[in-house]
N, C-alpha and C positions, 0 to 999 in steps of 0.2 A: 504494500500500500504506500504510496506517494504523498506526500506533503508539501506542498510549495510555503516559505514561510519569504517576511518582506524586512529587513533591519531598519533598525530606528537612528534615529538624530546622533550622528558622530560618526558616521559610517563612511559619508562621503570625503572625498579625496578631490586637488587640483588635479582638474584637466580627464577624471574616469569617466566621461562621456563621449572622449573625443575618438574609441575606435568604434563607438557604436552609431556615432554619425553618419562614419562611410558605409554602415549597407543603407540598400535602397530605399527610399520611402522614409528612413528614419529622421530627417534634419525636418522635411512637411509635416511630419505627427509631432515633433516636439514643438513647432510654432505653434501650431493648434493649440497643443498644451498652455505653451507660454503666454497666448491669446488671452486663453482663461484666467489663468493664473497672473496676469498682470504684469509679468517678470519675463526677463530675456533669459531664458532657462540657457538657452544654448551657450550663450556667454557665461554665464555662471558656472556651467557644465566641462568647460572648457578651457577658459583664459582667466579663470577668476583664480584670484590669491587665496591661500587657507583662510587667512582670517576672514575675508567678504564672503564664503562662503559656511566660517562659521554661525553666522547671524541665523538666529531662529529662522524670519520671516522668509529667509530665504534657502534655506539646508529641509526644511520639511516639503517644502512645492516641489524642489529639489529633487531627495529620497524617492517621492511618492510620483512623479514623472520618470524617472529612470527605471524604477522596479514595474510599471505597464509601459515601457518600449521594450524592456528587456522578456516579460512577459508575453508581449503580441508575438515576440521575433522567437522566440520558444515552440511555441505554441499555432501560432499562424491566425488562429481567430477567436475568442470568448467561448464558443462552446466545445473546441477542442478541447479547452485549456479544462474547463470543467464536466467534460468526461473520463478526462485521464486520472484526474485529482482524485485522491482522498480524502482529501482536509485540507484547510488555507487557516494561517493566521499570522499575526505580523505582528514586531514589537517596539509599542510605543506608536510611533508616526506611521511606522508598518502596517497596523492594523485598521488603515487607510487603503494602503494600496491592495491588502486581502480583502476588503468589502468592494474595492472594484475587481477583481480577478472572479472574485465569489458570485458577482449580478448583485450583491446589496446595491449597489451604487454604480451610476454610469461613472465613464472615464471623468466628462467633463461634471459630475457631480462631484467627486472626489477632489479635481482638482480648485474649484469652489471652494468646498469646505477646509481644506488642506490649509490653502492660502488665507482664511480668514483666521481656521486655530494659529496658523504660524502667527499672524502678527498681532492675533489678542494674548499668546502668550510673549510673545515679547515682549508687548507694553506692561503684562504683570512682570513680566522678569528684569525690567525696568525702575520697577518700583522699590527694590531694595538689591542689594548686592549679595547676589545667590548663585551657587554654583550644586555641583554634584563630584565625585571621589569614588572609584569603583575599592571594593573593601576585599581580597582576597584571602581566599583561605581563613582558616580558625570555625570553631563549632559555629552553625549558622545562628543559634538559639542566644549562645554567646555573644554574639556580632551584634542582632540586633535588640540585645538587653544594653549593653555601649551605647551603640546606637542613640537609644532613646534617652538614656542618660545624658547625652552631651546633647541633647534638644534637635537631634538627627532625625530624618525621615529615611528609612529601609524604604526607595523608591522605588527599584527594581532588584527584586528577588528572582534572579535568572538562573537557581540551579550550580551545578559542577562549580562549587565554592566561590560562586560570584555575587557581592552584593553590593549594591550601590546606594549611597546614600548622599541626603542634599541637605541644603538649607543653608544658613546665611556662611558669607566667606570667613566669620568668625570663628563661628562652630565647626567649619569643615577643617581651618588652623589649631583647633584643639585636637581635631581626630589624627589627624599627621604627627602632633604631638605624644598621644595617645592613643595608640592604636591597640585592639581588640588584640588579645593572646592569642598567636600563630600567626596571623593576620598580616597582610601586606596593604599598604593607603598610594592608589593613585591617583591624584587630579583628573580629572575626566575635560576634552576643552567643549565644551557646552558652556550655554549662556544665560543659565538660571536653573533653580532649584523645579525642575518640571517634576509629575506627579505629584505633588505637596501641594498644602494650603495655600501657598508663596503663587499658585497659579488659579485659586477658588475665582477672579474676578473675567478669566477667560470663560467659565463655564455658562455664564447670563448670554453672551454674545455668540458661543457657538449653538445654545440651545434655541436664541430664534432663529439663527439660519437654517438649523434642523428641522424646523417646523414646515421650511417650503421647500424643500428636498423630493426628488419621489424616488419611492424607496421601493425595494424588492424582497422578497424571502432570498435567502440561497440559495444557489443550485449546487450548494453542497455543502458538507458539514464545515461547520465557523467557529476556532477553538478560540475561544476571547480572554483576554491578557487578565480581565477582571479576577477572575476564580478559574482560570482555565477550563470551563464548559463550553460544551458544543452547546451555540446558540442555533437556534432555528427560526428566529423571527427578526427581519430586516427589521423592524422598528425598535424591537430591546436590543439591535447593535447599534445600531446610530445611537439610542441613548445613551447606550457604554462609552461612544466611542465621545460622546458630551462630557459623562463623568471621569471618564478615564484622566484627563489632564490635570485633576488634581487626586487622580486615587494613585497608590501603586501597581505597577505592570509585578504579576505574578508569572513570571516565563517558566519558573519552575515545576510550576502544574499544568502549564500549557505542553510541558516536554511531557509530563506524565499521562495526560489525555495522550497524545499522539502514542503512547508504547500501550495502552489502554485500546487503541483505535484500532492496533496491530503496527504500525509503519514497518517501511522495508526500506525506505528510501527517501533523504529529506535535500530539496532544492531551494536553496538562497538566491532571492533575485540579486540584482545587482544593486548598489558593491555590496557584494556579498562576501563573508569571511567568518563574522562575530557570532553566526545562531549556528554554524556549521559547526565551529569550535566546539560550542557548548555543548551542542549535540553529542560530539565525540566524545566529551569524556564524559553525557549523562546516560547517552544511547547508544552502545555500547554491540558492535555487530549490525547498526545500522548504516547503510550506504548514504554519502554525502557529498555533496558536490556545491561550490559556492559559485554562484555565477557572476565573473569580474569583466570579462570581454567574450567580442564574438567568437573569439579562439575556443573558448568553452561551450558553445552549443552542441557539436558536434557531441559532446561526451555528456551532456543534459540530456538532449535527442537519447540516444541510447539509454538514461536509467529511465526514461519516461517509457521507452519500449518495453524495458525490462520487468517496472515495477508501476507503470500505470494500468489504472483499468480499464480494461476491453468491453468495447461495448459493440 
């Protein structure tokens, strides 16, 4: 059983768009996108500096543009893609571009919404001086009793001894200071404390947009970052996907549905690297493949033959 999963804010890199431009059709799908989205994606995708592309407003339109090119060019069309599928879910901003893969959401719906959470959580991440620090290794139960001590949010609990935690640039200086027993502290470059309360004032502003959205059921099971459940109704994912900016991404349990589901086989859109990781040391005998250029299709192609469903 196949998985496509879609990675979140930090993911991107200068210039990783620039070999999926040359196949064909691809630079006219991204202006479309860019259209929507407000944003010269291509240029951002391409010629932009680390830092102009670490900017919220513009790394999530970003993300969630490159994992549906990388997706169509997989795939070839929306219902290929979810008949092959067993599962879709994506983490953090990901689970944007898995409610467009899944039919929750059209393309240009997705890129709507995308672009409007990017830049009402900017303007909360604005509002105070907040960051995030991935927390490695040491007992998870551990980590996130620290955690909360030092006035930390456990934001994303990803699994294979990865936790990340956020909140103001003070507190994230006491944890470097202080760090959890076994534990390693890495600065994460992100541009605010996302999942946490530090982003409660995006959730007013993506829940009216949500309201004129038109929304779908899935055309296939949708493992959600919230509690890792397969959701089955287009309208309580978009609501997740409203609350999700100030809840934390539980990736942990999202790997644990998928070994639940059965998987045999998990594909990373583009750029792809960080869920495949985790994957391997949480899934264990399961085949992986991250999707970073078009050099890698050919070998996506094949696990999608191997380990997608025949219909």
């Amino acid at each position: 059983m196949l998985v496509l999963v879609a990675p979140g804010q930090g993911a991107q890199a200068p210039g990783f768009l620039n070999p999926w431009l040359e196949l064909p059709g691809v630079a006219d799908r991204l202006a479309g996108l860019s259209s929507t989205a407000g944003l010269d994606l291509a240029h951002f995708g391409t010629k932009a500096e680390a830092e102009e592309i670490r900017d919220t407003a513009v790394a999530q339109p970003l993300l969630v543009a490159a994992g549906l090119l990388a997706a169509e060019q997989l795939f070839g069309d929306p219902a290929a893609a979810r008949s092959a599928l067993g599962a879709v879910a994506g983490h953090s901003v990901g689970e944007i571009t898995a409610a467009a893969v899944g039919g929750v959401l059209s393309a240009e719906a997705a890129m709507s919404f995308v672009r409007t959470r990017s830049t009402a959580m900017a303007q909360a991440a604005a509002v105070a001086e907040t960051g995030m620090s991935a927390v490695l290794g040491g007992d998870p139960d551990v980590v996130v009793a620290h955690l909360e001590n030092l006035g930390l949010t456990p934001a994303n609990i990803n699994g294979a001894g990865q936790i990340v935690a956020a909140g103001t640039m003070k507190q994230l200086a006491e944890l470097t200071s202080d760090k959890p027993e076994k534990a390693r502290v890495i600065p994460l470059k992100v541009a605010g404390a996302f999942h946490t309360h530090h982003m409660t004032p995006a959730m007013a502003v993506l829940d009216e947009l949500a309201q004129t959205l038109a929304v779908s059921d899935p055309a296939l099971p949708y493992v959600s970052n919230t509690d890792g459940t397969v959701v089955a109704s287009g309208a309580e994912i978009v609501s997740r996907l409203v609350s999700q900016v100030s809840n934390p991404v539980r990736w942990d349990l999202c790997m644990e549905t998928f070994k639940e589901l059965g998987v045999t086989a998990i594909i990373e859109l583009v750029p792809g690297g960080t869920l495949v990781g985790l994957a391997k040391r949480a899934l264990p005998g399961v085949a992986t493949l991250a999707l970073k250029t078009p050099d890698d299709l050919e070998a996506a192609r094949a696990i999608v033959a191997e380990h997608g469903t025949q219909e």
